[in-house]
C-alpha positions in Angstrom: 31.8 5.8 186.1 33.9 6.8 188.8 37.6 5.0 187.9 40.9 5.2 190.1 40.0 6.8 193.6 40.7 10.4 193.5 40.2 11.1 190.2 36.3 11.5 189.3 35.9 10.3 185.9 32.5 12.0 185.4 33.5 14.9 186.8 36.1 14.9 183.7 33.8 14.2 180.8 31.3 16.4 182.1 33.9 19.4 182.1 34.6 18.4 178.3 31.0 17.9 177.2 32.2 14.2 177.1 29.0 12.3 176.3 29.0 9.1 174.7 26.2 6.3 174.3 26.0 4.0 171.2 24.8 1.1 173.3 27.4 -0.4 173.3 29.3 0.0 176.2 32.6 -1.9 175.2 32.9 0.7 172.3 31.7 3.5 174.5 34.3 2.9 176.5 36.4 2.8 172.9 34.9 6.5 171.9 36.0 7.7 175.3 39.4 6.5 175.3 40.4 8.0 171.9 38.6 11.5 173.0 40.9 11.3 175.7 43.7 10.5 173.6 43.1 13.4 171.3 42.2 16.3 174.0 46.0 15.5 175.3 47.1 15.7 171.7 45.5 19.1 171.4 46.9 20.3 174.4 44.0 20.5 176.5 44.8 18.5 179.3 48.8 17.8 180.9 49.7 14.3 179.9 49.4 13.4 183.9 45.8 14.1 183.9 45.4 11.9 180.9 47.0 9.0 182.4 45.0 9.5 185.3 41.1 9.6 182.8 42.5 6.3 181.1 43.5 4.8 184.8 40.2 5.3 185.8 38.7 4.3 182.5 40.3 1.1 182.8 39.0 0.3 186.4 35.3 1.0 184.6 36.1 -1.7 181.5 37.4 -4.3 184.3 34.3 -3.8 185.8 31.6 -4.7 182.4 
């Protein structure tokens, strides 16, 4: 799941015990993108570095 080059997207969930598998990888992909949302909202990451997580995890949906 590696996204936008030089930002490792794995890398980031990992570091956020970001794990997420209902089987369906569209809503995966869903899940991910509001976790992402709300770990900005709550002040753990700098709004740059979320843009960069939803870059990346846009690549990954152009790419199911």
């Amino acid at each position: 799941m590696n996204g936008r080059e030089g930002f490792d997207l794995q890398s980031f969930l990992r570091r956020f015990s970001l794990f997420i598998y209902t089987g369906d990888p569209e809503g995966d992909l869903i899940l991910l993108e509001d976790e992402i949302r709300e770990l900005y909202q709550l002040g753990m990451i700098e709004k740059e570095e979320m843009f960069e997580a939803l870059g990346a995890l846009k690549q990954h949906k152009k790419r199911i």
